[in-house]
C-alpha positions in Angstrom: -22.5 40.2 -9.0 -24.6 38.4 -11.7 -25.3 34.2 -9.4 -23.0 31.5 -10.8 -25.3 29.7 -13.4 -25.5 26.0 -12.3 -27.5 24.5 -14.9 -25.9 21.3 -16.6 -27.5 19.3 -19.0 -26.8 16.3 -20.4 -27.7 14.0 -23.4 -26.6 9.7 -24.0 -28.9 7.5 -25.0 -27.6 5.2 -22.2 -30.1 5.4 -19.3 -27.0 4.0 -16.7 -24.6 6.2 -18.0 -27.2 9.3 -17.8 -27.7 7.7 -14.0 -24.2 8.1 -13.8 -23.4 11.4 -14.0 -26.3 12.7 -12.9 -25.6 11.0 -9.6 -22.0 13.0 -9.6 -22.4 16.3 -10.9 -26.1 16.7 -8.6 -23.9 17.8 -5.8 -22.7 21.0 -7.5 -24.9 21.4 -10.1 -28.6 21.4 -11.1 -28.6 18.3 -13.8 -31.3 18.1 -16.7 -30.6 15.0 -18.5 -32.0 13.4 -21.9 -31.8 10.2 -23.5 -31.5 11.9 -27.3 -30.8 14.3 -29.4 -33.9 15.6 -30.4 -35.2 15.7 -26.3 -31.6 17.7 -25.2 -32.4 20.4 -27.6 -36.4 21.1 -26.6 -34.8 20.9 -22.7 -32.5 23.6 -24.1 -35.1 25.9 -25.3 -37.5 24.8 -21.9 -34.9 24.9 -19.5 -32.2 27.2 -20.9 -29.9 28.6 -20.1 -27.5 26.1 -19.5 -23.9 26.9 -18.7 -22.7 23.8 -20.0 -23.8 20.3 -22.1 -22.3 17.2 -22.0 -23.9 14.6 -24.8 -22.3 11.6 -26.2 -21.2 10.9 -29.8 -22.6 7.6 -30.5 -26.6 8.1 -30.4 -29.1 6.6 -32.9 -31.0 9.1 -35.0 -29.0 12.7 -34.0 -25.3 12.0 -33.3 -23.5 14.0 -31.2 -22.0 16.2 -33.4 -25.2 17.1 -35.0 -26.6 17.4 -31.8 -23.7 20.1 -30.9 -23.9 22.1 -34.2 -28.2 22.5 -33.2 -27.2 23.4 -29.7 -24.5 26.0 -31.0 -27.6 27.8 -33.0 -30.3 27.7 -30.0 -28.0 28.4 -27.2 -24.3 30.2 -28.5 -23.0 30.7 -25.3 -23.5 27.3 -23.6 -20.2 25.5 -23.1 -20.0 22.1 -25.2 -18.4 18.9 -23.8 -18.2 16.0 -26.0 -17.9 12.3 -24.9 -16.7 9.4 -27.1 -15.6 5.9 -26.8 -14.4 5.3 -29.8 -11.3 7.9 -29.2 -11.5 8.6 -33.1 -9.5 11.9 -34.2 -12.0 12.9 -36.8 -14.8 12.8 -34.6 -12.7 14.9 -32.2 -11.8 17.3 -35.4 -15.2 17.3 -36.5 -16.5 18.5 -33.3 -14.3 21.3 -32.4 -14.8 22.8 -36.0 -18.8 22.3 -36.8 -19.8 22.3 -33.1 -16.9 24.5 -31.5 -16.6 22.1 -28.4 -14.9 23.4 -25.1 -13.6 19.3 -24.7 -13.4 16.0 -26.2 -13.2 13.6 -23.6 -12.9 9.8 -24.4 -15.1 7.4 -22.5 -14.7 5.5 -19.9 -13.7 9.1 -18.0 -12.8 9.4 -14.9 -14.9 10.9 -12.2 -12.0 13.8 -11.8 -11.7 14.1 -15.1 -15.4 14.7 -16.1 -16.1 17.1 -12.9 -13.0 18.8 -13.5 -14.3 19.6 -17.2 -17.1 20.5 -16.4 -16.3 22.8 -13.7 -14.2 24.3 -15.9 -16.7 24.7 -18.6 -18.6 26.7 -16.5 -15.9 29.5 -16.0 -15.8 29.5 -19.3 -19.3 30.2 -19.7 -19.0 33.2 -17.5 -15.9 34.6 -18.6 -17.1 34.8 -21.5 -20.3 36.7 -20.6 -18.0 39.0 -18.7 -19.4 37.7 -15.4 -16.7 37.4 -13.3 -13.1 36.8 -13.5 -12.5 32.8 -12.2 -14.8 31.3 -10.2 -16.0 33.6 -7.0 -17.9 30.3 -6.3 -15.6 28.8 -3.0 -17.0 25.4 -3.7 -16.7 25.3 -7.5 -13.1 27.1 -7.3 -12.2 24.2 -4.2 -13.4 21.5 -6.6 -11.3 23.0 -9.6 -8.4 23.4 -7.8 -8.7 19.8 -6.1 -8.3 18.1 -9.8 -5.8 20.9 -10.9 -3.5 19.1 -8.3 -4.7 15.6 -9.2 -3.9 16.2 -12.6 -0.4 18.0 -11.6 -0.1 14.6 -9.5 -0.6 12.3 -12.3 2.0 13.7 -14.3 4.3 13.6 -11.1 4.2 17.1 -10.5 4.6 17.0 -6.7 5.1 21.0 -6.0 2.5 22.0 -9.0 0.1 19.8 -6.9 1.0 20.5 -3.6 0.3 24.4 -5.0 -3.1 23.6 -6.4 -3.9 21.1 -3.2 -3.3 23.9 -0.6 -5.3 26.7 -3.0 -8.6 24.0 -2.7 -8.0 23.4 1.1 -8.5 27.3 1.9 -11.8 27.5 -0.1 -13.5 24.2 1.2 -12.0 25.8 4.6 -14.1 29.0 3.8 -16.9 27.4 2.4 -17.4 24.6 5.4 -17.6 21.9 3.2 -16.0 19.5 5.8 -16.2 16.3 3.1 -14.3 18.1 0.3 -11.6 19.2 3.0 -10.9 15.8 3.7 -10.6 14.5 0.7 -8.1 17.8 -0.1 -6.3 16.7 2.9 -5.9 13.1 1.7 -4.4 14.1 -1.6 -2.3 16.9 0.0 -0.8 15.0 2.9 0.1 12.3 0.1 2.1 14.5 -1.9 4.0 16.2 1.1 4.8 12.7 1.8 5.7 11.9 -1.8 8.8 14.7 -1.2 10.7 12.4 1.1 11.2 16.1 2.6 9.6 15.2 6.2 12.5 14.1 7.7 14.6 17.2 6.8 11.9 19.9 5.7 10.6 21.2 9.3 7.7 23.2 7.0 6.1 19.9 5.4 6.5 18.1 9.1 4.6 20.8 10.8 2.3 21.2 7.8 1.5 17.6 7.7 1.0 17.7 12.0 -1.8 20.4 10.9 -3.2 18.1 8.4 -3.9 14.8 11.2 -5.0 18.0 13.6 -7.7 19.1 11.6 -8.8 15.8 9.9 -8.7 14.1 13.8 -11.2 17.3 14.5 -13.6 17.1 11.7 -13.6 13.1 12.6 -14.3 13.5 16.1 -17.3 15.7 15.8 -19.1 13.9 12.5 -17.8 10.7 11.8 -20.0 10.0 9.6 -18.4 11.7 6.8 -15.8 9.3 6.4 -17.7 6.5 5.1 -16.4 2.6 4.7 -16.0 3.6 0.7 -14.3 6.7 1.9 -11.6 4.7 3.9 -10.7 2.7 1.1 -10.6 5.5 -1.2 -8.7 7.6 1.0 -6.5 5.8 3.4 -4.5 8.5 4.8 -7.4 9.4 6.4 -8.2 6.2 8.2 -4.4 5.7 8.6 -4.3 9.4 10.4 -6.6 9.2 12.8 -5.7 6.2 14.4 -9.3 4.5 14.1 -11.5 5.0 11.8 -12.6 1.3 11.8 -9.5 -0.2 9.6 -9.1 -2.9 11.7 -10.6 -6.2 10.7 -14.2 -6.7 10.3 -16.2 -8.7 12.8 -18.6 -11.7 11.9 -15.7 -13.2 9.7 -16.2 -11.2 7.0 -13.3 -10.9 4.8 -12.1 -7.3 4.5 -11.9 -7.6 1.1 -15.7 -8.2 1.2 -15.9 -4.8 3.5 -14.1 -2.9 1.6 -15.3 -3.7 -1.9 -11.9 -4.6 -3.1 -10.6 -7.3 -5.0 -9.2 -10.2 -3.4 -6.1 -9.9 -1.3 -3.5 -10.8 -3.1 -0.9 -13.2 -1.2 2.3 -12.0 -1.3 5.3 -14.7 -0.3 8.6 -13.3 2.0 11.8 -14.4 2.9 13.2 -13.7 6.1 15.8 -16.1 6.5 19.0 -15.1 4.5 18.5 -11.7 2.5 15.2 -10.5 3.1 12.7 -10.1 0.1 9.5 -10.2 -1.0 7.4 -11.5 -4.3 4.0 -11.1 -5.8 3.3 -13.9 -8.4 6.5 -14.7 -10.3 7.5 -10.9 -9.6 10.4 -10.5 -7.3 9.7 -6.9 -5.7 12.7 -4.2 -5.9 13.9 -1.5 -3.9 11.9 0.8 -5.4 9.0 -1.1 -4.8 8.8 0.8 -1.1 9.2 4.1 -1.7 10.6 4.8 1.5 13.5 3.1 3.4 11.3 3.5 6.6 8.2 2.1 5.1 10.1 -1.1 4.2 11.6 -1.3 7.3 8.2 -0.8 9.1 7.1 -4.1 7.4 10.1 -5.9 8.6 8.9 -5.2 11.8 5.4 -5.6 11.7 6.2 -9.1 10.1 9.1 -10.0 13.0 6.0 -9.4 15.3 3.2 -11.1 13.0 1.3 -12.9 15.4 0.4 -10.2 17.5 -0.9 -6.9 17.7 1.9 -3.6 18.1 1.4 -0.7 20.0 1.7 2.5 18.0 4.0 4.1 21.0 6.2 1.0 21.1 6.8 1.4 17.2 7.6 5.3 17.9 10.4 4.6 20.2 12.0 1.9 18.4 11.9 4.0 15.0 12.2 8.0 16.8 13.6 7.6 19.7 15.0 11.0 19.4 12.0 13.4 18.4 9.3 14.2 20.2 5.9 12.5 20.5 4.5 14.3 17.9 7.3 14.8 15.2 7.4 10.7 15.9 3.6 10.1 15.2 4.1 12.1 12.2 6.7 9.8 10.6 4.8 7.2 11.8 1.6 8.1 9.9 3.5 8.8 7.0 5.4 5.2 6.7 2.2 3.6 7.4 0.6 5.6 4.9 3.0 4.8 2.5 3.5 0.8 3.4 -0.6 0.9 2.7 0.2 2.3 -0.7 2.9 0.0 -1.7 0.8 -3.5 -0.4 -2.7 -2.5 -0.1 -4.2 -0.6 2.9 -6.9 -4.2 3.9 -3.0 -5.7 4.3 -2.2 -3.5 7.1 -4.1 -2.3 9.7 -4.4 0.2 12.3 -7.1 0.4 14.8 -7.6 1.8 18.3 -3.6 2.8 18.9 -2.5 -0.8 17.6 -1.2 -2.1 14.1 -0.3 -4.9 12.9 -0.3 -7.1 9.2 -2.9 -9.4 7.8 -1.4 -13.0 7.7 -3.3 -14.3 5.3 -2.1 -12.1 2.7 1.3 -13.5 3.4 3.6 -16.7 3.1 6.6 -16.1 5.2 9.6 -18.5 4.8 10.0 -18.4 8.5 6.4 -19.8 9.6 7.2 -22.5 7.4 10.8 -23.6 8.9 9.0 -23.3 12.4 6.3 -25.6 11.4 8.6 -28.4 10.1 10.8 -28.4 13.1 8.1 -28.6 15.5 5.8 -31.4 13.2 9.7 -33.3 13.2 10.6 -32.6 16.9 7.2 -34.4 17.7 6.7 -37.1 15.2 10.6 -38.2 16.8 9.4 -37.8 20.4 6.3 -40.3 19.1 8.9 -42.5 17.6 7.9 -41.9 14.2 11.7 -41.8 13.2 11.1 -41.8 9.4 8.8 -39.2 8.9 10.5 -37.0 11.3 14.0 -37.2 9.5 11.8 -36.1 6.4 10.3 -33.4 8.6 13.6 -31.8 10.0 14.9 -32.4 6.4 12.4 -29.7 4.8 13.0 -27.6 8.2 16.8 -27.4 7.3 16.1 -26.6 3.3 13.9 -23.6 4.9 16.3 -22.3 6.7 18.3 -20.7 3.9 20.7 -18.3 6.1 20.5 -16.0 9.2 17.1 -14.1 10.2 17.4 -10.7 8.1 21.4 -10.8 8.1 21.8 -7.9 6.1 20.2 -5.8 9.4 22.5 -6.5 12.0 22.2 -3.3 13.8 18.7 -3.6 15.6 17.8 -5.0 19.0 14.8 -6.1 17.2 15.8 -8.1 14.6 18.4 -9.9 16.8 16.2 -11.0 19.3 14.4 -12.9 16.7 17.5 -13.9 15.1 19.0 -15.4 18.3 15.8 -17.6 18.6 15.5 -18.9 15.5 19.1 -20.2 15.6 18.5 -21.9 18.7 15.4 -23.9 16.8 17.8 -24.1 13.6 20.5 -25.7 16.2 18.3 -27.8 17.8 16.9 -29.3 14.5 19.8 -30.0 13.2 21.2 -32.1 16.4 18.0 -33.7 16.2 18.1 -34.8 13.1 22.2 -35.9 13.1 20.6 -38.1 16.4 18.2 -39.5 14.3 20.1 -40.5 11.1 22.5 -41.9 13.2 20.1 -44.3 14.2 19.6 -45.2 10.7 23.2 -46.0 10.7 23.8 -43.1 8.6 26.7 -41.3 10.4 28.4 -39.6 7.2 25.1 -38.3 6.6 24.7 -37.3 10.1 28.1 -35.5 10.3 27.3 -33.5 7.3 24.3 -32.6 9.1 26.5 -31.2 12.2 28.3 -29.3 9.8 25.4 -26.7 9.0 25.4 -25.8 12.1 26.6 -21.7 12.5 29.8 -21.3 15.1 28.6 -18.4 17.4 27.6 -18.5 20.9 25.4 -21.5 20.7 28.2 -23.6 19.6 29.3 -25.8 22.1 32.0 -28.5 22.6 29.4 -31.1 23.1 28.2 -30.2 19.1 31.9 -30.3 18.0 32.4 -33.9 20.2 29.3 -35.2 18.0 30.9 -34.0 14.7 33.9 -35.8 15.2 32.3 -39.1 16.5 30.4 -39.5 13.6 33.1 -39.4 11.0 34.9 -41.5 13.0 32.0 -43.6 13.0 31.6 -43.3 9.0 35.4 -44.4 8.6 36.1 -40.1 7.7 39.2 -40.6 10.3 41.0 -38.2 8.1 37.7 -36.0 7.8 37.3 -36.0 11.2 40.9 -34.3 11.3 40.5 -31.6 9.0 37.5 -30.5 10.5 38.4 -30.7 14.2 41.6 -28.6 13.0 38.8 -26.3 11.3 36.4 -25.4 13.7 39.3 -25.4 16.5 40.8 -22.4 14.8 37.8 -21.2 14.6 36.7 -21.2 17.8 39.6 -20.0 19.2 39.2 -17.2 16.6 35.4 -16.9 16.7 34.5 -17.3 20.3 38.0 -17.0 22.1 38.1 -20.7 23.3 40.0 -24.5 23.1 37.7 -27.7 22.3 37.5 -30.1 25.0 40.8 -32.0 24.9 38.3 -35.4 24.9 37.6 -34.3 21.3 40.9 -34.4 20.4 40.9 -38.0 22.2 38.3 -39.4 19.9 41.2 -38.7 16.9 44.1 -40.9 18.7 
């Protein structure tokens, strides 16, 4: 079999472009480069043969579609690529008729786009010497297969890139080229996730569970390979393997700084009430999460905010049912997911544990904690006017029931219970102090915020009463002892104190 013909060249005037390119297609293929026209076509006759050129349009002297029509006459066979970043259609028809180009690519291209080009530029070199049929090349067929499926994936082609994902796994498999396997297993694991299949499809579960096997393996022996760039780039890697170093970075350093990301963008959530989240002005949808789990992953990350959760304790609260490893699966998958949807320097996961980064969050709940306990304080100092302000903006916070739409999990309730008893406690504090102000209407309306459930007491309905009274309400005070006595023979199965009733004769 005639040796795969690596030889590349390419031609910009554009020294950091050149740089560029170079510094991607070196892996694969032997570069030449030149900085015009006139210098790619004497490395052409030096050099030659070349199964493929890539030169730009825009260069002073030779353009590249004279530079394309020379090359066409020196070397016939060589497989032309054309850049542009001017995205003109005559340039583009120009081109394929004077120079016969294999592509027209418009600048800025992608990394997967170029390498994809030119790797298939290259088969068509060959095929058209009669070479070979396809690439025989494992590592040139991996790597043409690998953007095969990340072009199937951009157009949301989830079983055409599943199909080309699995076809570039076997050859880096075969050719031992541990990084590109990886990455394949990154992009692959993404898209069986992308089915919203696991759950029901035993095939994709188990094929996924082979996926964390063999990138835990690779990991384990040469870490190295999956570099800090690497674990931004590719999060389902870090995300599968339980370490990988995504938790935060030591010395202070912000992980955006780490990571080479942009700055973490705060995103502000309401707990209280009906739960939901907003970016900017942008209030965040359904669809926004993807996956019913994922969302409800980051409910309970953010009901446990201040500390750090055990991976296990998150499998038995979520998959109580399965088995370890169908669980961990799932679990991998949300979190892979939630990192997609927020940002993976938002959530992390390190040494068994995960948990969310505060401070890219405002909660509605951290601040109706914070004004109840600066008010509790300021009225145990004696500060009465400031705290009534205080316990004021606590009560405005608290704009309903802790995630009341989810009234099915342990979880939530806990919290929800505990919350209520601050929210209940704030409240009498504050009808205590307004009341010292004299201000017992205000006081009573206060009282009545306050939910009737199992923290409701006779002693809260007592003060309710009193206050109209107090206020000159007599007939108020009625109406509402008849209320919430109904209720609470409804609600909670019991009679007031008869001394309430008292307080109205």
């Amino acid at each position: 079999m005639v040796p795969i013909n690596r030889n590349i060249l390419l031609v910009d005037d554009e020294p950091n472009t050149l740089s560029g390119y170079k510094r991607l297609l070196s892996s694969y293929f032997r570069v030449h480069t030149a900085t015009s026209g006139t210098g790619g076509l004497q490395l052409l006759e030096k050099e030659g043969p070349f199964a493929a050129l890539v030169v730009d349009y825009a260069m002073p002297g030779m353009n590249g579609v004279e530079f394309v029509i020379n090359a066409r006459r020196r070397a016939p066979r060589t497989t032309r690529i054309m850049l542009s970043g001017r995205g003109d259609l005559d340039i583009a028809i120009e081109a394929l008729n004077r120079g016969s180009i294999f592509a027209y690519l418009k600048k800025p291209v992608s990394v997967e786009e170029l390498l994809y080009t030119v790797i298939k530029a290259v088969e068509q070199y060959h095929d058209q010497r009669n070479d070979f049929s396809g690439l025989e090349d494992d590592q040139l067929s991996g790597l043409s297969h690998l953007y095969a499926g990340l072009h199937y994936s951009d157009l949301k082609d989830t079983s055409g890139a599943i199909t080309c994902f699995r076809e570039a796994q076997g050859c880096f498999r075969a050719q031992g080229d541990q990084t590109n396997l990886l990455r394949t297993n990154n992009y692959l694991a993404g898209e069986i996730i992308e089915t919203g299949q696991l759950e029901d499809d035993s095939l994709y579960a188990e094929e996924l569970g082979e996926i964390v096997t063999e990138v835990s393996a690779i990991l384990k022996a040469e870490r190295s390979l999956l570099s800090p760039e690497d674990q931004q780039r590719y999060p389902f890697l870090a995300s599968m393997t339980g370490d990988g170093g995504t938790g935060p970075p030591a010395g202070g350093q912000s992980v955006s700084a780490l990571a080479g990301a942009a700055e973490i963008e705060r995103f502000a959530v309401q707990l209280l009430g009906n739960f939901y989240i907003t970016k900017g002005q942008k209030q965040l949808d359904e669809h926004f999460w993807k996956r019913p789990k994922a969302k409800l992953l980051f409910l309970y990350l953010a009901t446990h905010r201040h500390k750090k959760i055990e991976r296990d304790l998150i499998l038995e609260s979520f998959w109580p049912e399965m088995t370890v490893k169908q669980a961990a699966n799932n679990f991998s998958s949300c979190l892979y997911t939630l990192r997609q949807v927020l940002a993976r320097e938002i959530v992390y996961f390190d040494k068994g544990f995960c948990w969310l980064n505060k401070g890219a969050f405002v909660f509605d709940v951290d601040q109706f904690e914070a004004m109840a306990g600066i008010g509790s304080n300021r009225m145990q100092e004696g500060r009465e006017i400031e705290a009534i302000s205080d316990l004021e903006e606590a009560v405005s916070c608290y704009t309903g029931s802790y995630l009341e739409e989810y009234s099915y999990l342990d979880w939530i309730m806990v919290e929800r219970k505990r919350l209520q008893r601050i929210y209940l406690k704030t409240l009498i504090d504050l009808a205590e102090l307004l009341t010292r102000q004299g201000q017992y209407a205000q006081a009573a309306e206060v009282l009545e915020k306050a939910p009737v459930d199992e923290n409701y007491d006779d002693a809260m309905l007592y003060k309710l009463i009193k206050y109209y009274i107090k206020a000159g309400k007599t007939g108020r005070a009625q109406v509402r002892y008849n209320y919430y006595r109904d209720l609470l023979i409804d609600e909670l199965g019991i009679e007031p104190d008869p001394k309430i009733e008292q307080l109205l004769k």
